[in-house]
N, C-alpha and C positions, 0 to 999 in steps of 0.2 A: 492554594488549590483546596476545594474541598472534596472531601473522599465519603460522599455522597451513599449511605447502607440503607436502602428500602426497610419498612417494618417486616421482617418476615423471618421466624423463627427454623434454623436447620442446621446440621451437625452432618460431617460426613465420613464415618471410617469404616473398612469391613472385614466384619471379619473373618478370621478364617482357619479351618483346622481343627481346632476344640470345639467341645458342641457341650453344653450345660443341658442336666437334664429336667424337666420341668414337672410340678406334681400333679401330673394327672391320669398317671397312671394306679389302676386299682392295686388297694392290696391284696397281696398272694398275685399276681398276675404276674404271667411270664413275659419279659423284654431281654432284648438282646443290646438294647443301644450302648450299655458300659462297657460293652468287649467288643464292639466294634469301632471303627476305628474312622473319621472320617477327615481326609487331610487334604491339605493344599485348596481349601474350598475359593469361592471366587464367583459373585453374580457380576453380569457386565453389559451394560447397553450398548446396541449399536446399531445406529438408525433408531426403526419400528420393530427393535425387539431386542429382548434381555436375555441373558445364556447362561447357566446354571453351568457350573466346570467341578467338580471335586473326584479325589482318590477316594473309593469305599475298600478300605483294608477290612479283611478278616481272618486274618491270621490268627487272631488271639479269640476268635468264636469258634465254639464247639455246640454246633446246632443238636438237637435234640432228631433223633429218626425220623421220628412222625412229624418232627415239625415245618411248616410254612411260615413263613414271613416274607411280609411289602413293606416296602422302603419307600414312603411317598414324599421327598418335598416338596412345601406349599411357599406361596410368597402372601403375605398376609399385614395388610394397609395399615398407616399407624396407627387409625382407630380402631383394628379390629373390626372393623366394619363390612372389608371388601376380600378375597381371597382366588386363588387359583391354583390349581395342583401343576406341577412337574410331570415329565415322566416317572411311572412306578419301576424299582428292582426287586425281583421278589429270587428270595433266596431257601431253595429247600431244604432238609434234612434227607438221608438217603433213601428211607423207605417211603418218605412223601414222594421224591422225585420220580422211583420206580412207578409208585401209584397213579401217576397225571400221567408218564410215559405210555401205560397198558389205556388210562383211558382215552388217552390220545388215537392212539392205536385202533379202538373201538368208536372213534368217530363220536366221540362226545364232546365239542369242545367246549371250553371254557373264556368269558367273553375278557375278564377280567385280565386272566397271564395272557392270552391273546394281546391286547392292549399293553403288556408289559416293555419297559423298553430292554429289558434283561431279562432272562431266567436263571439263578445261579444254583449247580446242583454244590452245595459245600461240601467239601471234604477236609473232614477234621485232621487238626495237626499238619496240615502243609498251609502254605501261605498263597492266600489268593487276593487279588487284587481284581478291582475293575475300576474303570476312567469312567467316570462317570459325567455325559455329556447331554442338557436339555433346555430349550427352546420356548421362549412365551412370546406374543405379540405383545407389547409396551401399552402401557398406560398409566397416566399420571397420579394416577391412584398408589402405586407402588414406591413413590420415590418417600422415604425415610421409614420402609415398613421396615420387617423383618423376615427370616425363612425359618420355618421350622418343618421339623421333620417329625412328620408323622409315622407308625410301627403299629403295623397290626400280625399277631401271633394265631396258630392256625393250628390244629392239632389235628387224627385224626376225624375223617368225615366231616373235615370243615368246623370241624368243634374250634367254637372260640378259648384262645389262651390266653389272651391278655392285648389292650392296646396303651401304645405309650405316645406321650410329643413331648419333645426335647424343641428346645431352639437353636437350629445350627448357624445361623449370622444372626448378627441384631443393628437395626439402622441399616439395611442397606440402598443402593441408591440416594443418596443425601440430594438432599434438592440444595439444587446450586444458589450460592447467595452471590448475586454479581457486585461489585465494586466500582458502582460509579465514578466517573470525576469529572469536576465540573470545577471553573471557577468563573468569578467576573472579572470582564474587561476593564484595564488600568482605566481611570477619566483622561479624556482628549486633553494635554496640557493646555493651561493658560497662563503663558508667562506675563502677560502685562491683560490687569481686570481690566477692559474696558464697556462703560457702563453710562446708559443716556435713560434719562425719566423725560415723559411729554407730558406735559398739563394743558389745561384749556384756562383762557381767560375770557369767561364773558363778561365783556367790558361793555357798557353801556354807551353807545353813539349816538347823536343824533342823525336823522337820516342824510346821508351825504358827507358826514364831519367827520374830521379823525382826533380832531382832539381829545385826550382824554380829560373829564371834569371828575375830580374823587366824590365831589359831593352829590352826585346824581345817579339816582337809581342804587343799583347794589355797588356802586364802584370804589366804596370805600372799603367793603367785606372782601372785595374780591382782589383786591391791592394788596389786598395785607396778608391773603392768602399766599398771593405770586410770590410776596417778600420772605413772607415764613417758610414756603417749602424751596427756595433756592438757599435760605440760611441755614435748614435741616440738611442740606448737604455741605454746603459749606464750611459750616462750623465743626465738621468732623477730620481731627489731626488724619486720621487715616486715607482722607479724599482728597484729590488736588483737580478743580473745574478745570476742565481744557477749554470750553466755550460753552455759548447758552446759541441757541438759536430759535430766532421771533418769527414765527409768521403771522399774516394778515387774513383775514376770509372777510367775501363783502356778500349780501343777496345779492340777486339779481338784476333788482329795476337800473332801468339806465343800458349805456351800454357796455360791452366788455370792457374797449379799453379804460376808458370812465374807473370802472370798478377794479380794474389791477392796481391804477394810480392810486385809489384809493385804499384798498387794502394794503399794501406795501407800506402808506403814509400810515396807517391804524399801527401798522407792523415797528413805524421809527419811534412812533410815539411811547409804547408798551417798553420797547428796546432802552430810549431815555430814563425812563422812570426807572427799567429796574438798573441801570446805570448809576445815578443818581441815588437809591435809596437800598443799595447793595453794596456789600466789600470788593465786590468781581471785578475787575480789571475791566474798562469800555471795552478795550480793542478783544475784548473775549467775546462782546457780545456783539451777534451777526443779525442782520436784518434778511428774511425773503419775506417771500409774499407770494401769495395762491390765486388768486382773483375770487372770482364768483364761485360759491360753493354751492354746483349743483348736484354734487353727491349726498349733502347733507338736506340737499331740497328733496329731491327722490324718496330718502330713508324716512320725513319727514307725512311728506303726501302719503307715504303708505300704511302711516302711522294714524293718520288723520283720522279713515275712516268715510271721508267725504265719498258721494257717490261719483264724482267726477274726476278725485286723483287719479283712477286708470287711464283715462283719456289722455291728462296732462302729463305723466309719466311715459306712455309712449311718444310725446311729443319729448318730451329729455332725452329718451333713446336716439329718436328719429336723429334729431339737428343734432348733432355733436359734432361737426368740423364748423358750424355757423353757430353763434351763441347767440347772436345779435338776432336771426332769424327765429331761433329756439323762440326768443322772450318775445317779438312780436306776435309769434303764430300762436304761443298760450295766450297771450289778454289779449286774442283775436277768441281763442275758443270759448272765453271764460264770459258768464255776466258780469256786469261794475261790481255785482254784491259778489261776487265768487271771488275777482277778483281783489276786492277790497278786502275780504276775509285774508287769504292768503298773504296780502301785505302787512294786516295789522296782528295775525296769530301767527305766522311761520316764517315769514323775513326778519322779524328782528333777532331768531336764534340763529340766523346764517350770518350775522356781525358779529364777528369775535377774533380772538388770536390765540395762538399755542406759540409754548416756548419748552426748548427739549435742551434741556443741561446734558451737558459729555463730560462726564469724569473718569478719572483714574481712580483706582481702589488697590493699597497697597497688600500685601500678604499680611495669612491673618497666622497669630499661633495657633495651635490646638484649644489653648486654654480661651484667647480671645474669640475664638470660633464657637464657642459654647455657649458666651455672652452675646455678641453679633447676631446669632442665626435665629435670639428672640428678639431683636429687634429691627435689624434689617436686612433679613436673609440674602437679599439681590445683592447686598456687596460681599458675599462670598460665592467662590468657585465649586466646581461639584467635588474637588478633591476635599473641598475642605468642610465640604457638608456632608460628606460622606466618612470623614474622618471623624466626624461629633460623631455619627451614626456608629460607627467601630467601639467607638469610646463606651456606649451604651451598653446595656445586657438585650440581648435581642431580642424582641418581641414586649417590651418595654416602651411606658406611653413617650417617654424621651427618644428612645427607637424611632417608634413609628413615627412623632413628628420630624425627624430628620430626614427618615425616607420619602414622607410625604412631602416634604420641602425640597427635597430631590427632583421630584416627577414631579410639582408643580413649575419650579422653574428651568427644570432640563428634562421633556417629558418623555423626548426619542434617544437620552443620553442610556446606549447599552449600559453601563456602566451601574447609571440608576436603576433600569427596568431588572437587570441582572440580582442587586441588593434584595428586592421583593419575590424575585423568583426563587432565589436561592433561598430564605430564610422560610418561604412557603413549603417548598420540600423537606426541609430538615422538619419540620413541623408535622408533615406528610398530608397538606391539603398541597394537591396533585391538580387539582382541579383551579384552584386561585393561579397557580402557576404557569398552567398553560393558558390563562385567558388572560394574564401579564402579557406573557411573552405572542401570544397569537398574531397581534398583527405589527411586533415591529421586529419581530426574527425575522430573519433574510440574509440571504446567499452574503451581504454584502458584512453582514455580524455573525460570522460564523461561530463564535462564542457562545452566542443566546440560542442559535440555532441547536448548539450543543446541550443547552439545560434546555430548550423546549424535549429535543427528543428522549431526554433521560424523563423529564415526567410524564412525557406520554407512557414511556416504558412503566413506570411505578404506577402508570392508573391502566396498563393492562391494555394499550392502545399500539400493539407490538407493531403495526401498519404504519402507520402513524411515525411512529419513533424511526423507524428504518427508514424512511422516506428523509427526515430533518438530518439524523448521526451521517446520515450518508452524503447529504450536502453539505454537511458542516466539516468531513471528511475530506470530500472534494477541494473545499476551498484551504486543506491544510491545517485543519483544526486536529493535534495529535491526542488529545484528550478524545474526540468524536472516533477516532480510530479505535480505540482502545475500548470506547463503550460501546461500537457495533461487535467487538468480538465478543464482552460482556452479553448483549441481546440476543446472540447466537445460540449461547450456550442458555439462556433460558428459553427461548423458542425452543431449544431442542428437548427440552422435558415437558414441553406443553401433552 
């Protein structure tokens, strides 16, 4: 399992209670924030909005008569950048108190204690407390800022005495860092390798013959090709042939059954030889036969360029329950010279044979798997091409050819697309990972479904991600569980 940490820097503890006080306050200026006393502090989200909670004790302040004082905390973004005030308390001495009382009285008001969420008249030497309780709409600007608390000192006639900021939490709001997980799907067992290569023999015929003559045309090259790549398997202790199987292909001239006889007989001929000029066991080797290769005539007309293979190619389409009819109604449609072109440039490539070896491939070690998967990757399993892959340092050109040799010969194996995705996020290209995974996650790989929707999440595709964790959820995936409760919780500081 991998436990999956997006790049994102955050720390989350708060503080609470003590308040450190900060230099910027003047000298000779008067502040009160050392003798007061601010406890059990506490900012908290909930929903679309944060709540400032603390004890403002003043027990141990002895306000000055004349004096005024605000108590304003601010919540303030970790670059300094972005800010918002609290509710203000504003705390007076007794002769200020009396003083806002008469102008009260006199209908003067004042916009700022107005606006205050407290007015406290102090009175020295007894012990006073207020809960101090305040409100802001949320916003993601806040989450690893800080709160400080700003003091401004007030003397007579509004005369300034001094302002102080202290910081009373530091960090608060920590932006949450989720804990993905993800792993890839085990590869499908393959307890017994079973493994078939098909080759092509173009054997050179003459028109009608099945004989094969080695010294005509390329037929000696091409024998020896048949013989060299059946002995490239063969000759490997780790391989055991189960059979070779021959077929025939013939053009068309003539008519069908003609040409099945015929192909089948091209088929015993090719089958003899490699009989004959091979270690393989006869009775391994199987004879079929295909007849008339008009799939290979079609691919070929349309290759040609001729302005007429459209014609003759709906006529391929048309006849397909009648062959016999097919090839009369073409050299009905065809001139001698059209038709003579097609027979001496495009029938002699529909004469040929394939032969497809079936072999077994025993298990490899780790260490033989290393050596193997440079030379003939196809006789190894995805377990054990993904096991070179392990072996590797990831992102490593040994790496990636393993992986690459993965998704070439297993290219919907989750197991493989999984290898690429995963090592793309740890990386944190988000983007390579989701266009791995994009079109072969599905309800049916809930696994992949699970790393698509974790790096939709890391590329900020929060729609997206909730759509995938939630089917991959559905179908029992308990890692997708765990990372939709993860997406929750960063949605919710969005």
């Amino acid at each position: 399992m991998t436990m999956f940490r997006p790049i994102i820097i955050a720390a989350a503890l708060l503080l609470s209670g003590a308040m450190t006080q900060a230099a910027s306050a003047k000298k000779d200026s008067v502040s009160y924030l050392d003798v007061i006393k601010f406890e059990a502090g506490t900012l908290a989200k909930d929903g679309r909005e944060v709540t400032l909670s603390m004890n403002i004790v003043l027990d141990s302040a002895r306000i000055r008569s004349q004096h005024t004082l605000s108590l304003t905390p601010w919540i303030v973004s970790a670059d300094g950048q972005t800010e918002q005030a609290f509710g203000t308390v504003v705390v007076d001495g007794r002769t200020r108190h009396l003083a806002y009382e008469r102008k009260d009285r006199l209908d003067a008001p004042d916009s700022a204690r107005d606006a205050a969420l407290a007015i406290i008249r102090r009175r020295n030497g007894r012990a006073q407390e207020y809960a101090y309780v305040s409100v802001l709409p949320y916003s993601s600007w806040m989450l690893d800022g800080r709160v400080e608390l700003r003091e401004s000192v007030s003397g007579c006639v509004q005369c300034a005495e001094g302002d102080s900021t202290a910081v009373l939490m530091g960090h608060v709001l920590p932006k949450f860092v989720p804990e993905w997980r993800t792993s890839a799907p085990a590869p499908v067992p393959e307890p017994v390798k079973l493994r078939a290569e098909t080759r092509i023999a173009r054997l050179d015929f003459v028109q009608n013959g099945y004989r094969i003559d080695p010294g005509m045309g390329r037929n000696r090259a091409m024998l020896d090709t048949v013989v060299s790549s059946i002995g490239l398997v063969e000759g490997r202790d780790y391989i055991s042939i189960d059979s070779i199987f021959v077929a025939g292909h013939a053009s068309p001239e003539g008519t069908y059954e003609y040409n099945m006889n015929l192909s089948s007989r091209r088929a015993e001929a090719l089958a003899a030889y490699i009989s004959d000029h091979t270690a393989v066991d006869p009775s391994k080797v199987t004879v079929e036969w295909s007849g008339e290769d008009w799939d290979g005539l079609r691919e070929l007309l349309a290759a040609s360029g001729m302005s007429w293979s459209g014609d003759v190619t709906e006529i391929i389409d048309t006849y397909t329950q009648d062959r016999n009819e097919c090839e009369r109604v073409m050299r009905a449609a065809l001139t001698p010279a059209e038709y003579g072109w097609m027979l001496s440039t495009i029938y002699p490539s529909l004469r040929y044979c394939t032969y497809r070896v079936e072999y077994k491939v025993r298990a490899f070690t780790p260490e033989e798997a290393r050596e193997v998967i440079l030379e003939r990757p196809q006789d190894l399993n995805l377990a054990e091409i993904l096991g070179v892959a392990a072996s590797c340092e990831p992102g490593s050109e040994e790496w990636n050819y393993a992986v690459e040799t993965a998704l070439r010969f297993y290219p919907a194996a989750p197991a493989a697309v999984a290898a690429v995705a995963l090592e793309a996020l740890e990386n944190g290209d988000f983007r390579t990972a989701i266009d791995v995974l994009d079109d072969v996650a599905t309800a049916s790989t809930p696994g992949l479904m699970n790393i698509l929707g974790v790096a939709c999440a890391c590329d900020g595709q929060y729609d997206r991600a909730g759509v995938y964790l939630s089917s991959a959820a559905e179908a029992g995936n308990p890692e997708a569980e765990h990372n939709l409760a993860q997406l929750m919780a960063v949605t919710d500081q969005l």
